[in-house]
C-alpha positions in Angstrom: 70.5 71.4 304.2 70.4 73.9 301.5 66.9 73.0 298.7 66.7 73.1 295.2 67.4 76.5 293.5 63.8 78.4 292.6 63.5 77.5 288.9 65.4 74.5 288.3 62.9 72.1 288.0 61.0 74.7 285.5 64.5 74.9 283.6 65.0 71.2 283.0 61.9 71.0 281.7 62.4 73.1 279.0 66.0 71.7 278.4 64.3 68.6 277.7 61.1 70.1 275.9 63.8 72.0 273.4 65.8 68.2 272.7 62.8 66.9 271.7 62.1 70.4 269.2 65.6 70.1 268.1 65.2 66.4 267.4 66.3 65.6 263.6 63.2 64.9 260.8 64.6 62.0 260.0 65.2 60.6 263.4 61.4 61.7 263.7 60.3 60.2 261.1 62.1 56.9 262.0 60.2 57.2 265.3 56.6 57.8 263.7 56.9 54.9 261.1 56.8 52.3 264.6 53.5 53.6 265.2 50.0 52.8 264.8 48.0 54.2 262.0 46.4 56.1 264.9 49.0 57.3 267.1 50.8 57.5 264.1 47.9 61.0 263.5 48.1 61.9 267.2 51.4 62.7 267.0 51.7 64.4 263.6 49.0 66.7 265.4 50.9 68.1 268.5 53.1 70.3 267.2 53.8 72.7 263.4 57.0 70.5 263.8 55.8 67.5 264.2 52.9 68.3 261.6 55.3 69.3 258.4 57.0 65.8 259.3 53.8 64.3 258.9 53.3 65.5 255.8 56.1 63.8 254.2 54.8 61.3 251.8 57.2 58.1 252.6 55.5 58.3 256.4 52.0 57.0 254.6 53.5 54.8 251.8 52.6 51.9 254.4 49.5 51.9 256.3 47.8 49.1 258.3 44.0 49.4 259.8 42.1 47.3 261.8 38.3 47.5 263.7 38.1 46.6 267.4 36.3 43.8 268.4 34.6 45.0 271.7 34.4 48.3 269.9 30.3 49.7 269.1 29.2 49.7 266.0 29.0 53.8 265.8 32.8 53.9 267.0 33.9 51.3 264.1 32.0 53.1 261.5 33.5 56.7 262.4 37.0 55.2 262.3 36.4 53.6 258.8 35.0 56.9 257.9 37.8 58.9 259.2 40.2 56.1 257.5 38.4 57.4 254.2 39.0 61.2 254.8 42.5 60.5 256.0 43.0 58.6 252.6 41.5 61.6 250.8 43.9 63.7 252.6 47.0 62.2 251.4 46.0 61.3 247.6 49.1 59.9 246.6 51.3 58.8 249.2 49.6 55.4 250.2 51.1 52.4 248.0 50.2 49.7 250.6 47.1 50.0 252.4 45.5 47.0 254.7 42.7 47.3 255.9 40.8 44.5 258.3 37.0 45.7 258.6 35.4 42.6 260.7 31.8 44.7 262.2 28.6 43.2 262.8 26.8 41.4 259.7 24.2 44.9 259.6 27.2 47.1 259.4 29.2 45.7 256.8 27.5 47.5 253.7 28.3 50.5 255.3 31.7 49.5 256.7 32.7 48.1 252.9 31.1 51.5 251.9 33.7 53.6 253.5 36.9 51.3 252.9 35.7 51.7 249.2 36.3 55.5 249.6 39.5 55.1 251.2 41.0 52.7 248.7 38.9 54.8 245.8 41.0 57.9 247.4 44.9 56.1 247.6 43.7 54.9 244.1 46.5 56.9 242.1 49.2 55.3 243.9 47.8 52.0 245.5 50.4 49.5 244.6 48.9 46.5 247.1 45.9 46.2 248.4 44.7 43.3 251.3 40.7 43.5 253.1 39.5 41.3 255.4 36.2 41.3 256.7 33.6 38.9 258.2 32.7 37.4 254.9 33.2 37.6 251.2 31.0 40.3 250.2 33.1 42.6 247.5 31.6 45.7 245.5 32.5 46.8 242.1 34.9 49.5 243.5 38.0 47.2 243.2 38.0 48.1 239.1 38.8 51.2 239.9 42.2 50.6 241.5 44.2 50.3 237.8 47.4 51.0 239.1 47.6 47.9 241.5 49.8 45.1 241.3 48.9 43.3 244.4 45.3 42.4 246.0 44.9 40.2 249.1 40.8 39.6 249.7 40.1 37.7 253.1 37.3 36.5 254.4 37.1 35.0 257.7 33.3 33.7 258.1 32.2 31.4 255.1 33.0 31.5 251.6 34.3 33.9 249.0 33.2 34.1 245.7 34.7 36.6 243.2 32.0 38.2 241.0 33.1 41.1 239.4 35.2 41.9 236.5 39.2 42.3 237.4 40.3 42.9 233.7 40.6 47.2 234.1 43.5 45.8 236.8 45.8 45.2 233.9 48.9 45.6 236.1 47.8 43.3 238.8 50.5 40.7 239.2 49.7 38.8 242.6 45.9 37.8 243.4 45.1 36.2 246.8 42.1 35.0 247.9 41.3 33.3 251.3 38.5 32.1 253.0 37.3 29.6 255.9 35.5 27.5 253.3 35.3 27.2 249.6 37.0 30.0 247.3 35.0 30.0 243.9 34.7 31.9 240.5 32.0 33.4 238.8 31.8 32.1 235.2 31.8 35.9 233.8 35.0 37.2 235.5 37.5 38.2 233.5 40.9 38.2 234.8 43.9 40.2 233.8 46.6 38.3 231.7 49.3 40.0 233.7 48.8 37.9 236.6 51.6 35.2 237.6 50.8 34.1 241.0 47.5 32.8 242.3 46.9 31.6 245.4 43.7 30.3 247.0 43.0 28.5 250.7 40.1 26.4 249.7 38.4 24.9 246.9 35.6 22.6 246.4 35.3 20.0 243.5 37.1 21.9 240.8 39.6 24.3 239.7 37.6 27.0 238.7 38.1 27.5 235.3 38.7 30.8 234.5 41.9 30.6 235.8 42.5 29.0 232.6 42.4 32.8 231.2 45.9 32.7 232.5 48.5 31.6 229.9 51.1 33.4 231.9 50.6 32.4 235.2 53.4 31.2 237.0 52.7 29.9 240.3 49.4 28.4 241.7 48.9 27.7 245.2 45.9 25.8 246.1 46.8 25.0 250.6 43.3 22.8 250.8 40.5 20.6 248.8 36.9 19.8 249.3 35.1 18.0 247.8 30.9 17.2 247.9 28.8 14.7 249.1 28.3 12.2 245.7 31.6 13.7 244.1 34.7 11.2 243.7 37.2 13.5 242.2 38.4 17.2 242.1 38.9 18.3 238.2 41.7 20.0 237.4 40.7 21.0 234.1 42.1 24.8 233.7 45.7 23.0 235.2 46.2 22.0 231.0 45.8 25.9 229.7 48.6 27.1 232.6 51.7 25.3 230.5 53.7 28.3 231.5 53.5 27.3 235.4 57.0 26.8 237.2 55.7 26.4 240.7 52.5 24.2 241.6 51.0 23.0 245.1 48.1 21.1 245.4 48.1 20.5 249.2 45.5 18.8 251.7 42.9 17.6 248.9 40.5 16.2 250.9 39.6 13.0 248.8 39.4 9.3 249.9 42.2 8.4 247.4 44.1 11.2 245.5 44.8 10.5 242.5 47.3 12.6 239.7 45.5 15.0 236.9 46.4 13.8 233.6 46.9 17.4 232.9 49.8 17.6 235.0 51.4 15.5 231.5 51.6 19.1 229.7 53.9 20.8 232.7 56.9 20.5 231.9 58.2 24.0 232.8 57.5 23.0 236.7 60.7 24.2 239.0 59.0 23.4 242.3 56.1 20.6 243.0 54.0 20.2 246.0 51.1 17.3 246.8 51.8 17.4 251.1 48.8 16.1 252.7 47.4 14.3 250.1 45.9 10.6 250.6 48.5 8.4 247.2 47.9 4.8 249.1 46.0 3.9 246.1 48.1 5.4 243.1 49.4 1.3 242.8 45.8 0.4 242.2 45.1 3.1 239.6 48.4 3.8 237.5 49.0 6.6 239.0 52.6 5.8 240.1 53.2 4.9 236.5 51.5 8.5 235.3 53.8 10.4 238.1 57.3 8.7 237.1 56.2 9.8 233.6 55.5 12.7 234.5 58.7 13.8 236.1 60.8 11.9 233.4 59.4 15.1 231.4 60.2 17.7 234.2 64.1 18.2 233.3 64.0 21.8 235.4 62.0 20.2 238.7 64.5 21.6 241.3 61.7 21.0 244.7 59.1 18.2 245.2 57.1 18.2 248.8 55.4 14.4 248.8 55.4 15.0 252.7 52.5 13.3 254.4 51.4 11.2 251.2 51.5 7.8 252.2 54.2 6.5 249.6 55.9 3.9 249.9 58.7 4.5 247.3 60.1 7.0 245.4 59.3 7.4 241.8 62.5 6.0 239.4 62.1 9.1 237.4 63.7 11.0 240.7 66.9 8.2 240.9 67.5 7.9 237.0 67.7 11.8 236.6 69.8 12.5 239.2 72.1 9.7 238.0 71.8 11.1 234.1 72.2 14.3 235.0 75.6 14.1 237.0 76.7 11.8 234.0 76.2 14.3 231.5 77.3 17.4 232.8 76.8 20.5 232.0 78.2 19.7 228.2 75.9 21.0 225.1 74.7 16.9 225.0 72.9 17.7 228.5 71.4 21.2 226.9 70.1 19.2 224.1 68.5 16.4 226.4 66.8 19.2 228.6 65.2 20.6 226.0 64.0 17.4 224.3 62.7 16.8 227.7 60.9 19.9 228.0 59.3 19.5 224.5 57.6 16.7 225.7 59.5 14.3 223.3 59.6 11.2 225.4 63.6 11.5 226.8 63.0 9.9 230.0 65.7 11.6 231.6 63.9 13.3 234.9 64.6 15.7 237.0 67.8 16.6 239.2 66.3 17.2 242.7 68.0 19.9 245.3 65.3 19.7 248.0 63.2 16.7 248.5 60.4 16.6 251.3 59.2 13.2 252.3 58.6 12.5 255.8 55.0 11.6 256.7 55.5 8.5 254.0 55.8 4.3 254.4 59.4 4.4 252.3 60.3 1.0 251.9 63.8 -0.3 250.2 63.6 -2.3 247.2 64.5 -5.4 246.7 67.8 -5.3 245.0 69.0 -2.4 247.2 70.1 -4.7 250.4 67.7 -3.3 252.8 68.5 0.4 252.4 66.6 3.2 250.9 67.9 5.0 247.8 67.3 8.4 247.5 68.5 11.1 244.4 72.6 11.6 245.2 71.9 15.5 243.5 69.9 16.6 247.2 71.1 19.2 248.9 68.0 19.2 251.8 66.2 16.0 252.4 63.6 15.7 255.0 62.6 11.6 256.2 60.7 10.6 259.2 63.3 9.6 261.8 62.8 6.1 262.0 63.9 5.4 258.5 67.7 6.5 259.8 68.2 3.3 260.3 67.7 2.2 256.9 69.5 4.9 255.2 73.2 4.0 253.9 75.9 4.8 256.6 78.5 5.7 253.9 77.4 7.5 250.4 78.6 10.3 249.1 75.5 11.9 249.2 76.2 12.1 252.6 78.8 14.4 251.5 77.5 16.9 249.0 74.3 17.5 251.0 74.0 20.7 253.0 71.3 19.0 255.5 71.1 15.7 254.5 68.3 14.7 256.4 65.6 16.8 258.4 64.0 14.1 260.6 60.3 14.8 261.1 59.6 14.0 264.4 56.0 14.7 265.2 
């Protein structure tokens, strides 16, 4: 049996080493952009090839960090430093840069330290910025990022409070702030007007109040609520200064009996209203269902409303009456007129004409001039109940027929 020729294996070899020279840039580049940050380096340094491809700016516009857990504090400090030099190194081409720094308690000075340089470094194109570290401890070095639009600050461990002055970000649009407990606000920070979407993971007995600095803010997230020991209500007292808001959640406010911010009175602008999680048994007991139907008689754009998980027991007339005035209207110059009588806060009760409704998690009862069946706005096109109101839902409507998904049943 004749063996392999001398040289053959040698030769395939290099066919197979001169493919992967011969292999396209922009197939390389492809290739290198599903890579980690640090193989991402490795590679860019095996070969001249390989290293002028590396060099091309759009391989760095994206570029996610993270410590090891089980890693020494030494090795975790000389990759955050090396993260530094490697921002320095390509001065311009980062516009996204996250960076998750969780070390030891001692080594977080040092750790913050050297993601400062980094960002500091990507500073002249930074366009978004998110850092997460053990807890909320943030230098002074974020006011030197002016050209970002985006920042993301995390804190895993605790609280975070925000200290230091963010009005030299005068393009920052977004602001995100989370934290296992309570987000709060130091009463000196100055935020830039430019920002239109806020959104925090925890608060505690307020709305901090310099988000009332915001006259343009558009959306405000707010995903949980605590409240003290000896305190009976949050205040939502910054919620009247942010008139220009079209999206609003207050979600999981972790009060006995929620009850609705006479603020919410000067939003009329809202497109999308969330309250999921929060405790309205009481809102009979305290005029709060009165204050709510008023307030979405003067909500004619209110497109989304999330009541999910609230403990109602029947929807608001405002929701029934608009949806009814709305189709009998049309889309003439008399409903124009009524939208923005509605909007100026000039006492049309018209309401609003709901697409998306989410109510599962509630006690929906029927009234008792509706036979036994539940009466929900005929303008949905998604509605979400728990699935044993089915049964109480009418078997025949035309809503039936204009809605996309007429009803989500919750089933957990």
């Amino acid at each position: 049996m004749q063996g392999p020729r001398p040289g053959c294996s040698e030769a395939k070899r290099s066919q197979s080493a001169g493919d992967w020279a011969a292999l396209p840039c922009d197939c390389l580049q492809q290739i290198l952009l599903l890579l980690t940050l640090h193989d991402r380096v490795a590679a860019t340094s095996a070969c001249k090839a390989w290293r002028d491809v590396g060099d091309r700016s759009a391989l760095w516009h994206h570029v996610q960090f993270a410590t090891h857990r089980n890693g020494s504090r030494r090795s975790e400090l000389r990759r955050l430093l090396s993260l530094a030099a490697w921002c320095e190194r390509h001065a311009g081409s980062t516009r996204n840069l996250t960076v998750s720094a969780r070390v030891p308690p001692d080594c977080q000075p040092a750790a913050l330290k050297a993601v400062a340089a980094a960002a500091l470094a990507a500073a002249p194109s930074l366009r978004s910025l998110s850092l997460t570290t053990n807890r909320g401890f943030w230098p002074s070095f974020l006011g030197g990022l002016q050209q970002l639009r985006s920042l993301h600050l995390s804190s895993k461990e605790g609280g975070l409070s925000l200290t230091h002055d963010l009005m030299p970000l005068r393009h920052l649009t977004s602001l995100v702030l989370e934290a296992r407990q309570a987000v709060s606000f130091s009463d000196t920070v100055r935020l830039p007007p430019s920002i239109v979407s806020v959104e925090l993971s925890c608060i505690r007995d307020w709305l901090p109040q310099p988000l009332s600095q915001l006259a343009g803010l558009q959306r405000l997230h707010v995903r949980r609520g605590l409240v003290s020991e000896g305190v009976l209500l949050t205040e939502y007292e910054a919620l009247q200064h942010l008139t220009a808001l079209t999206s609003l959640s207050l979600e999981r406010q972790e009060e006995e009996a929620w009850l609705l911010p006479p603020e919410m009175l000067l939003l009329s602008r809202l497109r999308s209203l969330s309250f999921a999680g929060n405790d309205c048994s009481r809102w009979a007991l305290h005029g709060s269902d009165e204050a709510f139907d008023g307030c979405l008689a003067r909500m004619p754009h209110l497109t989304s409303l999330d009541i999910s998980g609230c403990c109602m027991e029947e929807l608001m007339p405002a929701l029934l009456r608009g949806a009814e005035q709305h189709g009998a209207a049309g889309s003439g110059s008399d409903g124009e007129e009524g939208q923005e009588g509605a909007a100026r806060g000039g006492g049309l009760a018209r309401g609003p004409r709901l697409l998306r409704l989410l109510a599962h998690g509630n006690q929906l009862e029927a009234g008792e001039d509706d036979d036994g069946q539940l009466r929900f706005p005929r303008s949905l096109g998604q509605l979400s109940i728990d699935v044993q109101l089915l049964a109480a839902c009418p078997p025949c409507c035309s809503r039936r027929q204009s809605c996309d998904t007429w009803c989500l049943s919750h089933l957990l």
